[in-house]
N, CA, C, O and CB atoms as a CASP TS submission, in Angstrom:
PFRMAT TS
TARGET T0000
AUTHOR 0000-0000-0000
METHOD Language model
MODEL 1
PARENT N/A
ATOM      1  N   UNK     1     101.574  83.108 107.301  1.00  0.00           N
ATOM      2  CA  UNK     1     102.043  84.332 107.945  1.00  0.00           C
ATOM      3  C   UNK     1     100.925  85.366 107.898  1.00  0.00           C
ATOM      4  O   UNK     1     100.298  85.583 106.861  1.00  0.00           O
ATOM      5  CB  UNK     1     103.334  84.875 107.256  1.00  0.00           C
ATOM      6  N   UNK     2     100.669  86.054 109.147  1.00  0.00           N
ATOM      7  CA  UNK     2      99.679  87.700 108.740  1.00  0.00           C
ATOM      8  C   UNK     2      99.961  88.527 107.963  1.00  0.00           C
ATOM      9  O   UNK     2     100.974  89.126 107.600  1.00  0.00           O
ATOM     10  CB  UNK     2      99.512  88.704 109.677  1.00  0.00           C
ATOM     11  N   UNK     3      98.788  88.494 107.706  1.00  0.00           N
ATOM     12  CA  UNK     3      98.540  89.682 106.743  1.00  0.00           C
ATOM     13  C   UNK     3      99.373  91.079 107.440  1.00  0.00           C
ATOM     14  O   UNK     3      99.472  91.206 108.660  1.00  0.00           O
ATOM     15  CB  UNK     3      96.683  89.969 106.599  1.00  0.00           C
ATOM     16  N   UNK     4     100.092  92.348 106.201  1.00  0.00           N
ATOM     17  CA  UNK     4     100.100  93.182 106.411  1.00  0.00           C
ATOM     18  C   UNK     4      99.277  94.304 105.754  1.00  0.00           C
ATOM     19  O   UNK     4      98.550  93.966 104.819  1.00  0.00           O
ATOM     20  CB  UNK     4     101.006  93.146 106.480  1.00  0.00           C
ATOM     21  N   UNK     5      99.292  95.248 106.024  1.00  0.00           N
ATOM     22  CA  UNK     5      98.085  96.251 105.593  1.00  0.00           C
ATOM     23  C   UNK     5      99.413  97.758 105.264  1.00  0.00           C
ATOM     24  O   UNK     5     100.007  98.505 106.041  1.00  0.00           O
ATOM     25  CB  UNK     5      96.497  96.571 107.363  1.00  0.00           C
ATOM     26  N   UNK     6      99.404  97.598 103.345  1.00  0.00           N
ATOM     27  CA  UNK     6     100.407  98.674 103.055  1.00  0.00           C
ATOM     28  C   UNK     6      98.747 100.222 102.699  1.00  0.00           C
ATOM     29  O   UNK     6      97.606 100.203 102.237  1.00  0.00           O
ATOM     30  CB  UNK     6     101.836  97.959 101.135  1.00  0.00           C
ATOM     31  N   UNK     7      99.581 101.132 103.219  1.00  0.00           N
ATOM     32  CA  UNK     7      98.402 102.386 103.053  1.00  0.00           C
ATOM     33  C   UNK     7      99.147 103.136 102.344  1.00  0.00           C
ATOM     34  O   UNK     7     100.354 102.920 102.450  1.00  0.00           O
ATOM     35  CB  UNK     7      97.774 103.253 104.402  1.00  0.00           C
ATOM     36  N   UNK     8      98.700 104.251 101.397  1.00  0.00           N
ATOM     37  CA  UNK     8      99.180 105.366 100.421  1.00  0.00           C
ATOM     38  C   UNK     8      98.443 106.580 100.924  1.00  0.00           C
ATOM     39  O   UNK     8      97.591 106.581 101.812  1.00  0.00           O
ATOM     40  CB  UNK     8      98.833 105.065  98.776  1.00  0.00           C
ATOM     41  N   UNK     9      98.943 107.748 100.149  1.00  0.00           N
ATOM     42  CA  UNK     9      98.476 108.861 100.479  1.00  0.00           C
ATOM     43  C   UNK     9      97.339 109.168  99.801  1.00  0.00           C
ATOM     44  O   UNK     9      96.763 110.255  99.860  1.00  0.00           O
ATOM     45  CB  UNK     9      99.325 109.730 100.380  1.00  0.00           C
ATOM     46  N   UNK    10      96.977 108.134  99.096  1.00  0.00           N
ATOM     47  CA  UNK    10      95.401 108.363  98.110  1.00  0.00           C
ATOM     48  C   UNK    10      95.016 107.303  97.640  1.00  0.00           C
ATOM     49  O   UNK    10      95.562 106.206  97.525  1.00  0.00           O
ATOM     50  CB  UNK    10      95.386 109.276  96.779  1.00  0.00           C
ATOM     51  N   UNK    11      94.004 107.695  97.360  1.00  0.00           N
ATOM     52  CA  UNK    11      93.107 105.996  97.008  1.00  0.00           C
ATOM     53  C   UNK    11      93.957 105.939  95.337  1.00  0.00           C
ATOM     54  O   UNK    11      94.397 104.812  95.106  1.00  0.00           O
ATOM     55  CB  UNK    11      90.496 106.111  96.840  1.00  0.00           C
ATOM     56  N   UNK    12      94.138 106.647  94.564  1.00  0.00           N
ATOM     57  CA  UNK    12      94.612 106.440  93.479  1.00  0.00           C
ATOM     58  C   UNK    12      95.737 105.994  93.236  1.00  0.00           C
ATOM     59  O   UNK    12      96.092 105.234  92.336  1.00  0.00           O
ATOM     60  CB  UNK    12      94.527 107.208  92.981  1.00  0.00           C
ATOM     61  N   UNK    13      96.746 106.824  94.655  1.00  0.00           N
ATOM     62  CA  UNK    13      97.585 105.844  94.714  1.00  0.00           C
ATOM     63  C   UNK    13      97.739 104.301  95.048  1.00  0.00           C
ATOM     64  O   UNK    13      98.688 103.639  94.628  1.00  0.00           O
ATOM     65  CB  UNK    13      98.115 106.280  95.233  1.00  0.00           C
ATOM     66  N   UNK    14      96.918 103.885  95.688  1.00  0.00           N
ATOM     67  CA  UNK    14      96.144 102.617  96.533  1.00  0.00           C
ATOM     68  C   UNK    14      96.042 101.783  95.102  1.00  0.00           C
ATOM     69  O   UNK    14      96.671 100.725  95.117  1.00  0.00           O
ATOM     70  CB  UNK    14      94.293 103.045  97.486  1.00  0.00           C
ATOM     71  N   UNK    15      95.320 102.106  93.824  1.00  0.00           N
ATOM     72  CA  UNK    15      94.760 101.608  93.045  1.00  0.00           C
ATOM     73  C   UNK    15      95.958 101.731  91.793  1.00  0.00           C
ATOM     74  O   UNK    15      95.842 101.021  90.794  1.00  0.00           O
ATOM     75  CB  UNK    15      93.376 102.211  92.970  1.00  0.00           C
ATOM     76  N   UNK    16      96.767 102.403  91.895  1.00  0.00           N
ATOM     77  CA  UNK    16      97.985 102.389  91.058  1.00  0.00           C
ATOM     78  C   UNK    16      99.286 101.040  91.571  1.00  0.00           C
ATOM     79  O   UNK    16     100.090 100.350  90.945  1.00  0.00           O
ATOM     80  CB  UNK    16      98.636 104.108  91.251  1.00  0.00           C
ATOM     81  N   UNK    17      98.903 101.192  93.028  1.00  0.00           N
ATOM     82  CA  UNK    17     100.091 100.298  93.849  1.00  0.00           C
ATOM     83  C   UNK    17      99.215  98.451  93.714  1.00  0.00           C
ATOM     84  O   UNK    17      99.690  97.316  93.740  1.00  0.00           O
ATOM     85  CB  UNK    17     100.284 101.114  96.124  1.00  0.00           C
ATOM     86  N   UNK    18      98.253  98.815  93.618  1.00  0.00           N
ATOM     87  CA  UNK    18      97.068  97.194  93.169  1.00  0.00           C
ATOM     88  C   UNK    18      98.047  96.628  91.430  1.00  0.00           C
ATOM     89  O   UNK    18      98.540  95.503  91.343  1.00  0.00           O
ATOM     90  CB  UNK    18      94.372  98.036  92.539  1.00  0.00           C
ATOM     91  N   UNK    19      98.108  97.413  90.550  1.00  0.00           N
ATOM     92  CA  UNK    19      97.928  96.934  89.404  1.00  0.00           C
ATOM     93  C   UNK    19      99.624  96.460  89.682  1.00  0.00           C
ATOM     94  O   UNK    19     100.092  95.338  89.486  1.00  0.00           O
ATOM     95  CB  UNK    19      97.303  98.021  88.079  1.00  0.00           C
ATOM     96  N   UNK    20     100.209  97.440  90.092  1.00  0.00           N
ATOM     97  CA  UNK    20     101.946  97.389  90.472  1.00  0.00           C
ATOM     98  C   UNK    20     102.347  96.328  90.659  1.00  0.00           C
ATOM     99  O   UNK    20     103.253  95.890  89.949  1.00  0.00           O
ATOM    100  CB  UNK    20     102.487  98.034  91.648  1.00  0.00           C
ATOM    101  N   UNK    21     101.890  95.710  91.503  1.00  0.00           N
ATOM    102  CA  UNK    21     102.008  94.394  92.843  1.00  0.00           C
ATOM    103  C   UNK    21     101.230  93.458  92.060  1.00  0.00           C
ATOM    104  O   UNK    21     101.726  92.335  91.968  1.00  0.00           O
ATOM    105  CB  UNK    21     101.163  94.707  94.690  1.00  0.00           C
ATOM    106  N   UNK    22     100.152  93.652  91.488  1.00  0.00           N
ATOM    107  CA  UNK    22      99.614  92.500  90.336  1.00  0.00           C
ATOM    108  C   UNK    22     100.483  92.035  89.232  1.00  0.00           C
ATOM    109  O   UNK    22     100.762  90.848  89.064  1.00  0.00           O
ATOM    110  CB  UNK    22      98.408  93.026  89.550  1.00  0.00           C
ATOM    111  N   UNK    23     100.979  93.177  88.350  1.00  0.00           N
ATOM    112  CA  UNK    23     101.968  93.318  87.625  1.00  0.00           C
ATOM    113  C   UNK    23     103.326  92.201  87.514  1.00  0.00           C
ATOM    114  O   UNK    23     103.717  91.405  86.661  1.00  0.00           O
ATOM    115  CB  UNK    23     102.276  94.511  88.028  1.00  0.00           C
ATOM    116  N   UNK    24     103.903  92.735  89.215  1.00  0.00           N
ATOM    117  CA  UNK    24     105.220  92.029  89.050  1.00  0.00           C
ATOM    118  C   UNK    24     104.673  90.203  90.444  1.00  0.00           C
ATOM    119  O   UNK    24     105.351  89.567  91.251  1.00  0.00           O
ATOM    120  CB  UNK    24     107.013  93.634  89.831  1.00  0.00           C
ATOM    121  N   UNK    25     103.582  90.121  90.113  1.00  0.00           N
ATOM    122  CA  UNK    25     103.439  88.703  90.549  1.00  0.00           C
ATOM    123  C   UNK    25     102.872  88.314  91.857  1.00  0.00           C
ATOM    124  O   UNK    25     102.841  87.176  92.327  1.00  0.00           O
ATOM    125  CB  UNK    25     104.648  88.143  90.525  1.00  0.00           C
ATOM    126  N   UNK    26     102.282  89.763  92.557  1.00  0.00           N
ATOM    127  CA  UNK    26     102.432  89.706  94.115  1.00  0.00           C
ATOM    128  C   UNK    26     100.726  90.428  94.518  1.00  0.00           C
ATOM    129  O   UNK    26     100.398  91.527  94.072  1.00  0.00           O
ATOM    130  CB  UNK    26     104.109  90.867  94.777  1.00  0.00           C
ATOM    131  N   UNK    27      99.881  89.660  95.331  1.00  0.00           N
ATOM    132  CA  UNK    27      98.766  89.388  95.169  1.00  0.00           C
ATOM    133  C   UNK    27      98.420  90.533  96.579  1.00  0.00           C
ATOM    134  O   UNK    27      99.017  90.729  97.638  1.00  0.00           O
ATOM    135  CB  UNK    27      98.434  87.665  95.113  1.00  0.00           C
ATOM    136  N   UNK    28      97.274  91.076  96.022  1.00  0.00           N
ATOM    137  CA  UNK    28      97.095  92.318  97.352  1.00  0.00           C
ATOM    138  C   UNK    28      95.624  92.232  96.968  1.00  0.00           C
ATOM    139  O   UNK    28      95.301  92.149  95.783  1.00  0.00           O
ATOM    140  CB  UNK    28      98.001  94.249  97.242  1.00  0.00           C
ATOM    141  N   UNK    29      94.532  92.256  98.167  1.00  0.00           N
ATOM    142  CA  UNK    29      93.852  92.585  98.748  1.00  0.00           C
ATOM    143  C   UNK    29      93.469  93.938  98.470  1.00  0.00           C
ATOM    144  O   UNK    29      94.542  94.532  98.573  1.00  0.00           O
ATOM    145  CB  UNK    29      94.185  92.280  99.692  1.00  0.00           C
ATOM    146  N   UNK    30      92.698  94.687  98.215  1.00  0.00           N
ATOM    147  CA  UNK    30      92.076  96.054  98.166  1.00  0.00           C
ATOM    148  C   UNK    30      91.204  96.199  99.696  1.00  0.00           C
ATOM    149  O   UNK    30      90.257  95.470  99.990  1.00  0.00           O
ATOM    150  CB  UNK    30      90.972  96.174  96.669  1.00  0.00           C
ATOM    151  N   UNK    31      91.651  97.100 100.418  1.00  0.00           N
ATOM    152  CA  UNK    31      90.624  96.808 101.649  1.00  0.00           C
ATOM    153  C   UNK    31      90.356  98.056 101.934  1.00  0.00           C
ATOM    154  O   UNK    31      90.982  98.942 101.352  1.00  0.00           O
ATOM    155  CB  UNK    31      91.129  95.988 102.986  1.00  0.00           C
ATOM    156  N   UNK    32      89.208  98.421 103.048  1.00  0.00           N
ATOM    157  CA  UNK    32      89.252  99.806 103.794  1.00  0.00           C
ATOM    158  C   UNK    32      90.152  99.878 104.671  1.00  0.00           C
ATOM    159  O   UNK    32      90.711  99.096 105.440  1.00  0.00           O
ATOM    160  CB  UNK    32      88.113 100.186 104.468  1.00  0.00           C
ATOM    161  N   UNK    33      90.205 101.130 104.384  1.00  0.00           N
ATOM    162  CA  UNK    33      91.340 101.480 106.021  1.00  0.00           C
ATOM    163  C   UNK    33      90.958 101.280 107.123  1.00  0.00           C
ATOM    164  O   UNK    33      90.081 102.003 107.596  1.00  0.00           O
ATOM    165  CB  UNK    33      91.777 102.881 106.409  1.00  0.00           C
ATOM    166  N   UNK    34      91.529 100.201 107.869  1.00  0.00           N
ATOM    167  CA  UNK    34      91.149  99.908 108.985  1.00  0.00           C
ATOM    168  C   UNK    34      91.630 101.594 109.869  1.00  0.00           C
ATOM    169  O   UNK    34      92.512 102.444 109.752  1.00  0.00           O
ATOM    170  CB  UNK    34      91.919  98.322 109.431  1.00  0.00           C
ATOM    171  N   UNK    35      90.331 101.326 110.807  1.00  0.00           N
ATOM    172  CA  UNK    35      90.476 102.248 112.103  1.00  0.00           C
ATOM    173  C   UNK    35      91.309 103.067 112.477  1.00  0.00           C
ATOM    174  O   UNK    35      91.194 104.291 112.524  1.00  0.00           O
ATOM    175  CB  UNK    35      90.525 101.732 113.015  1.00  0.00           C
ATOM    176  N   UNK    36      92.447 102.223 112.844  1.00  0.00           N
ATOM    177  CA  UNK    36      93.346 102.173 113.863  1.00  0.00           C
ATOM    178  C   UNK    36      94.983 103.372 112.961  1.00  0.00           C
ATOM    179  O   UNK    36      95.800 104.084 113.546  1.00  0.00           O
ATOM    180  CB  UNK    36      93.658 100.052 114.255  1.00  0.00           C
ATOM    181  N   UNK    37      94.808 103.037 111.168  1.00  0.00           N
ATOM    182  CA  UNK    37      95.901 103.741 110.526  1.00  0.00           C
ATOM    183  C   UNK    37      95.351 104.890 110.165  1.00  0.00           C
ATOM    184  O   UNK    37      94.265 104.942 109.587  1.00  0.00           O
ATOM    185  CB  UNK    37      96.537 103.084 109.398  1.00  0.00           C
ATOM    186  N   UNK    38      96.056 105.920 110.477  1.00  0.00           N
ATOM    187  CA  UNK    38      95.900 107.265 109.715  1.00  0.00           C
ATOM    188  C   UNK    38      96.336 107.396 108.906  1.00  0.00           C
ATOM    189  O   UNK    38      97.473 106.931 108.813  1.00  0.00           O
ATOM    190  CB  UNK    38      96.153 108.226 110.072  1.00  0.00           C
ATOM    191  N   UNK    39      95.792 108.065 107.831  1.00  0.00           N
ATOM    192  CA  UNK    39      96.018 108.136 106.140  1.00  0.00           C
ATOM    193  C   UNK    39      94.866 108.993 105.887  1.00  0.00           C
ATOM    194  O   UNK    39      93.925 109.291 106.622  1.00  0.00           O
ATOM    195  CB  UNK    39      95.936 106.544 105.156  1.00  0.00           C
ATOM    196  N   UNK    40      95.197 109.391 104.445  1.00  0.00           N
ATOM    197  CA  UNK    40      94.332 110.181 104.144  1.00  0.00           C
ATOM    198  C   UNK    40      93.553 109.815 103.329  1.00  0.00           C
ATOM    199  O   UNK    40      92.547 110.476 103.071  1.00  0.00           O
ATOM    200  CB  UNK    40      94.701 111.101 103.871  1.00  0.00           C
ATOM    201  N   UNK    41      93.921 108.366 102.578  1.00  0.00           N
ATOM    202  CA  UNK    41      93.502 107.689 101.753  1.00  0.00           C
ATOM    203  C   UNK    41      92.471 106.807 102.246  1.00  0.00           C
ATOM    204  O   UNK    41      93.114 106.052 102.975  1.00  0.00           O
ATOM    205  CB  UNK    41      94.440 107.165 101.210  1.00  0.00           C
ATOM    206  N   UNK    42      90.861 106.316 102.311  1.00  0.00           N
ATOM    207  CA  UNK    42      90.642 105.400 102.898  1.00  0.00           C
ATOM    208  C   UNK    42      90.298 103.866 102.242  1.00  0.00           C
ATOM    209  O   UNK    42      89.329 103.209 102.623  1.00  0.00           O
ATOM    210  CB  UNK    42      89.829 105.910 103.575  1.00  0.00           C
ATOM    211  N   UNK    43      91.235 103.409 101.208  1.00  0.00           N
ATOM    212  CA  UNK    43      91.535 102.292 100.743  1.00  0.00           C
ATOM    213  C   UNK    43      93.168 101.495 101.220  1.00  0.00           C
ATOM    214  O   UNK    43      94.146 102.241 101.178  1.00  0.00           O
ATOM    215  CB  UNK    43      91.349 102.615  99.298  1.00  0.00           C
ATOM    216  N   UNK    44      93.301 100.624 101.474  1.00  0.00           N
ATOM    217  CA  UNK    44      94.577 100.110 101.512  1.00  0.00           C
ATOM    218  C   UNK    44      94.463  98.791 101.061  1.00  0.00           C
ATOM    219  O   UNK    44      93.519  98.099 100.682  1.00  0.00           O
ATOM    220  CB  UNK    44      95.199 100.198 102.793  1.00  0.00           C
ATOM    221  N   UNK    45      96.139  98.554 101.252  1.00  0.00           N
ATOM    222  CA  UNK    45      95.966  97.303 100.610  1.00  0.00           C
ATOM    223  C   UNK    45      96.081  96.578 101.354  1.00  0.00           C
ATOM    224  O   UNK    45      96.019  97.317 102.336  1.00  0.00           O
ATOM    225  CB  UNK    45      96.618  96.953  99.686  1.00  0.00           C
ATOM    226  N   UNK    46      96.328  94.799 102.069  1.00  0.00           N
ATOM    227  CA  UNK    46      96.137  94.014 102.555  1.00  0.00           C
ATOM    228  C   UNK    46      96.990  92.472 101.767  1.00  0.00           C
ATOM    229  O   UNK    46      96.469  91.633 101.032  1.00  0.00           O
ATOM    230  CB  UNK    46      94.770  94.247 102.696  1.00  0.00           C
ATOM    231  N   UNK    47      98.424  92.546 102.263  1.00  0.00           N
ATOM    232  CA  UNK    47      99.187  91.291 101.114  1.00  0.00           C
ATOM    233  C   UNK    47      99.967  90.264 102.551  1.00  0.00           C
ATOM    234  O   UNK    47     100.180  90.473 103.745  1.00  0.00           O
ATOM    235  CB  UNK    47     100.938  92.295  99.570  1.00  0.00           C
ATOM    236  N   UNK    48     100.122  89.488 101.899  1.00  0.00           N
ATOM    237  CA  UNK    48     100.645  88.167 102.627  1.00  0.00           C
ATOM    238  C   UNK    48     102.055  88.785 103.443  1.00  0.00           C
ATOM    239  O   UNK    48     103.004  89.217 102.789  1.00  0.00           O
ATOM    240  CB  UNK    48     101.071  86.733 101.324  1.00  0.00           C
ATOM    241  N   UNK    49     102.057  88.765 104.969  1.00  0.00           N
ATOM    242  CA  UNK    49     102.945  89.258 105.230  1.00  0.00           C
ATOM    243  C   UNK    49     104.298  88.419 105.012  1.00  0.00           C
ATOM    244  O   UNK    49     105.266  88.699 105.720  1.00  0.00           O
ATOM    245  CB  UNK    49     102.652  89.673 106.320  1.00  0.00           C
ATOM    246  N   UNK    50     104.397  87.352 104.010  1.00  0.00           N
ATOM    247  CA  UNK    50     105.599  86.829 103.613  1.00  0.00           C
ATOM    248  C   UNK    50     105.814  87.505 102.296  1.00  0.00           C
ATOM    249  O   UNK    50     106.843  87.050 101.799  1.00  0.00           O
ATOM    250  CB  UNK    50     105.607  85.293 103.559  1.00  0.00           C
ATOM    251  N   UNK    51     105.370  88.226 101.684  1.00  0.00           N
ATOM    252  CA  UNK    51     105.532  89.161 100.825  1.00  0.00           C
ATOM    253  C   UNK    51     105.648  90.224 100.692  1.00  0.00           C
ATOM    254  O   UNK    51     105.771  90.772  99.597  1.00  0.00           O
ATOM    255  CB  UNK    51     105.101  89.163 100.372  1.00  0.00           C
ATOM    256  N   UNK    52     105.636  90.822 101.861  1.00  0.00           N
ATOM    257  CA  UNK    52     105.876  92.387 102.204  1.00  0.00           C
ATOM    258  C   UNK    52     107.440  92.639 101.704  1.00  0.00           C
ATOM    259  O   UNK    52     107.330  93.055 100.550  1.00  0.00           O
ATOM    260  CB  UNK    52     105.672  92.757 104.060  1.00  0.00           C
ATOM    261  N   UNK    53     108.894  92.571 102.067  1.00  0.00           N
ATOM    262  CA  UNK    53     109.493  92.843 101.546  1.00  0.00           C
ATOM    263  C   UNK    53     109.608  92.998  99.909  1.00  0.00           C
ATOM    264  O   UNK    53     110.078  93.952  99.290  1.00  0.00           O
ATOM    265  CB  UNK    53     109.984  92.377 102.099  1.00  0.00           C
ATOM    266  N   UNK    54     109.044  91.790  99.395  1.00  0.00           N
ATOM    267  CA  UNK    54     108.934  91.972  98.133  1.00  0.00           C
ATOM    268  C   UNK    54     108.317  93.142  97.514  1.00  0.00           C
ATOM    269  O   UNK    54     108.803  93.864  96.642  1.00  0.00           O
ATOM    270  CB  UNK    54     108.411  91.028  97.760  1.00  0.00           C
ATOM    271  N   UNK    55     107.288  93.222  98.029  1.00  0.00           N
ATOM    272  CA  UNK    55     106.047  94.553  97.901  1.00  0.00           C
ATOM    273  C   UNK    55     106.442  95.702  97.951  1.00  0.00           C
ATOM    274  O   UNK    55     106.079  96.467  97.058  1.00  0.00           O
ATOM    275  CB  UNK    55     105.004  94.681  98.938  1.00  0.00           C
ATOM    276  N   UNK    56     107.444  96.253  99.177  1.00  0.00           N
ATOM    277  CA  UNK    56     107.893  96.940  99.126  1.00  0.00           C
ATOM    278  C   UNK    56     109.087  97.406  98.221  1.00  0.00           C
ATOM    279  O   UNK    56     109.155  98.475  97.613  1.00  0.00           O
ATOM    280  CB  UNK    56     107.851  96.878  99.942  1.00  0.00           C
ATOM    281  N   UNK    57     109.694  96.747  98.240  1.00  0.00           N
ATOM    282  CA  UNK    57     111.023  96.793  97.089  1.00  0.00           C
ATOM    283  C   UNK    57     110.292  97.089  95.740  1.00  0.00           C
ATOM    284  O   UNK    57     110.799  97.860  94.924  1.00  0.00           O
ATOM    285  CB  UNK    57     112.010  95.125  96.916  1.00  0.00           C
ATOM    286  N   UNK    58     109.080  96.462  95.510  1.00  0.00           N
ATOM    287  CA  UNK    58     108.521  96.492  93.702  1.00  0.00           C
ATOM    288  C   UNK    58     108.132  97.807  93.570  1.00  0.00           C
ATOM    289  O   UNK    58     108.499  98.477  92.605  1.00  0.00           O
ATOM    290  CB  UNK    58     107.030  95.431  93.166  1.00  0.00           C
ATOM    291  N   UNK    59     107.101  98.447  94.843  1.00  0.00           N
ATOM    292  CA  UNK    59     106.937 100.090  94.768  1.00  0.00           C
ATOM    293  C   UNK    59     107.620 100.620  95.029  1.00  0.00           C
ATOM    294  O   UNK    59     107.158 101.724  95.318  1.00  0.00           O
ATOM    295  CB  UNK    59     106.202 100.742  95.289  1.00  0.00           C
ATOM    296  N   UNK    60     109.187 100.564  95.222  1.00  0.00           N
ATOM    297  CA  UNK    60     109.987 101.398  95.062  1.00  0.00           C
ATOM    298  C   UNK    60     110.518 101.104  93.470  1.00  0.00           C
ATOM    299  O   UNK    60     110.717 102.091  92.762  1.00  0.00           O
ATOM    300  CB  UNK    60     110.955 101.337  96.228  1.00  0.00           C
ATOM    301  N   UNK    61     110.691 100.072  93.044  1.00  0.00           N
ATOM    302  CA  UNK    61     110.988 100.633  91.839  1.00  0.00           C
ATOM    303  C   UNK    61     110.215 101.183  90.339  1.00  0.00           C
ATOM    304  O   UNK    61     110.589 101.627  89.254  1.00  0.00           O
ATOM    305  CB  UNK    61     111.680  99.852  91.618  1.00  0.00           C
ATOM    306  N   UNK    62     108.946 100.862  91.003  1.00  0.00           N
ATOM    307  CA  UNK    62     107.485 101.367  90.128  1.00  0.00           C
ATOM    308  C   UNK    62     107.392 102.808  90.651  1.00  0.00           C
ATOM    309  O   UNK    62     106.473 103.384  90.069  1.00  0.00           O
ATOM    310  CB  UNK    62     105.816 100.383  90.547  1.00  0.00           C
ATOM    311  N   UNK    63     108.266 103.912  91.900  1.00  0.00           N
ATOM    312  CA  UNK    63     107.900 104.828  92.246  1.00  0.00           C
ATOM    313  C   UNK    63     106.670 105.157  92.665  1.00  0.00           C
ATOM    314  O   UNK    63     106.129 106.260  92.578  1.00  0.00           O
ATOM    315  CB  UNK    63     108.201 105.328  91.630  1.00  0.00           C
ATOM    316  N   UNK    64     106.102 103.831  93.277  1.00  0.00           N
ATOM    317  CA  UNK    64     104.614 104.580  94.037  1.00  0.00           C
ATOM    318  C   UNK    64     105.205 104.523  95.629  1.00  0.00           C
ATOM    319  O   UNK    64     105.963 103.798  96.274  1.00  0.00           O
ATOM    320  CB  UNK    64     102.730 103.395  93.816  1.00  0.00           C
ATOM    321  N   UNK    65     104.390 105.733  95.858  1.00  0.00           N
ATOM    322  CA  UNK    65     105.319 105.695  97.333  1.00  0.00           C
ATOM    323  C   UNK    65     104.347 105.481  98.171  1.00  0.00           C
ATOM    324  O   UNK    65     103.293 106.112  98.245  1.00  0.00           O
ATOM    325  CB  UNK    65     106.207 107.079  97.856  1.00  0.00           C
ATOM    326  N   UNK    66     104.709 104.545  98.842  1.00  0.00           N
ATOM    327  CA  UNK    66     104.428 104.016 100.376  1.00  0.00           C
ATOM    328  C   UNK    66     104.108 104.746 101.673  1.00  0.00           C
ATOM    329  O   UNK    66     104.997 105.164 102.415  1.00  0.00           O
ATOM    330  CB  UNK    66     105.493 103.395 100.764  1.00  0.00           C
ATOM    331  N   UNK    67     102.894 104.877 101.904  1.00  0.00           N
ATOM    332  CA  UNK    67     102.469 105.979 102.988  1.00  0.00           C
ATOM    333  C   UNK    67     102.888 105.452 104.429  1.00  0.00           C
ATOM    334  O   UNK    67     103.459 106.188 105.234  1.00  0.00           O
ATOM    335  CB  UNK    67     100.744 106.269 102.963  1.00  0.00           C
ATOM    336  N   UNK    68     102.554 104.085 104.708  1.00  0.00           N
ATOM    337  CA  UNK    68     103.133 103.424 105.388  1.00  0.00           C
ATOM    338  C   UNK    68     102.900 101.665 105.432  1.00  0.00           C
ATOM    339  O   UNK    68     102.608 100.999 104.438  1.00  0.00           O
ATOM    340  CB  UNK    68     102.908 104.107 106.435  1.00  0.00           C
ATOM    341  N   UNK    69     103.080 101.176 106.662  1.00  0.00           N
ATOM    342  CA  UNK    69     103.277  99.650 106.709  1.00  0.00           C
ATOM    343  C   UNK    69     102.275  99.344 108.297  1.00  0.00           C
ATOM    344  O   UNK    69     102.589 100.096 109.219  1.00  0.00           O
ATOM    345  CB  UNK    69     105.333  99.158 106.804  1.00  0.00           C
ATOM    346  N   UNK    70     101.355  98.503 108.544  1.00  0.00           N
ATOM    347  CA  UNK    70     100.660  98.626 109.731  1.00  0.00           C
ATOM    348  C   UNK    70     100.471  96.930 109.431  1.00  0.00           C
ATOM    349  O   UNK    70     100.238  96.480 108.309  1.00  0.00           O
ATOM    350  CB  UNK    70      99.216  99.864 109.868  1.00  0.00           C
ATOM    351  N   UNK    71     100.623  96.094 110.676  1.00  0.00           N
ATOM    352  CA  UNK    71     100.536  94.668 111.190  1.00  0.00           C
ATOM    353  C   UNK    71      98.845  94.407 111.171  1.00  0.00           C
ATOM    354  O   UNK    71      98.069  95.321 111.450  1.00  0.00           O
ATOM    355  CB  UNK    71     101.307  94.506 112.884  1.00  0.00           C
ATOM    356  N   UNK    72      98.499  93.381 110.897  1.00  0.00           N
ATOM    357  CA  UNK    72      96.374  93.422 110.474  1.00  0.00           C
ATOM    358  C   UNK    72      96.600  92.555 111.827  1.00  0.00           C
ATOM    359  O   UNK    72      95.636  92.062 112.412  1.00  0.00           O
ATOM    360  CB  UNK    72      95.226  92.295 108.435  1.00  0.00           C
TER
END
């Protein structure tokens, strides 16, 4: 399945949501922000888009919040 590309509102957040998703078992990519997403952050992450729900659900309950969700 493609890759999706999750973005935060900061690279720290970016690098808080890495260890998160490492943490509870779920493998992410550290990438630049592609082009095309606006953010203010220019790190994102990059995870198996058969794992995106998961991903998402884990930073919600780790409280890192999700800037958004963009298709690679």
């Amino acid at each position: 399945m493609a890759d999706v590309i999750l973005f935060f509102g900061s690279n720290a957040d970016t690098m808080i949501a890495t260890k998160a998703l490492k943490d509870g078992g779920i493998s992410a990519k550290m990438i630049p922000k592609p082009a095309h997403v606006v953010a203010t952050a220019n790190l994102a992450l990059s995870v198996d888009g058969g794992a995106e729900s998961n991903a998402v659900a884990l930073l919600g309950k780790t409280n890192v919040v999700l800037g958004g969700i963009a298709k690679a």
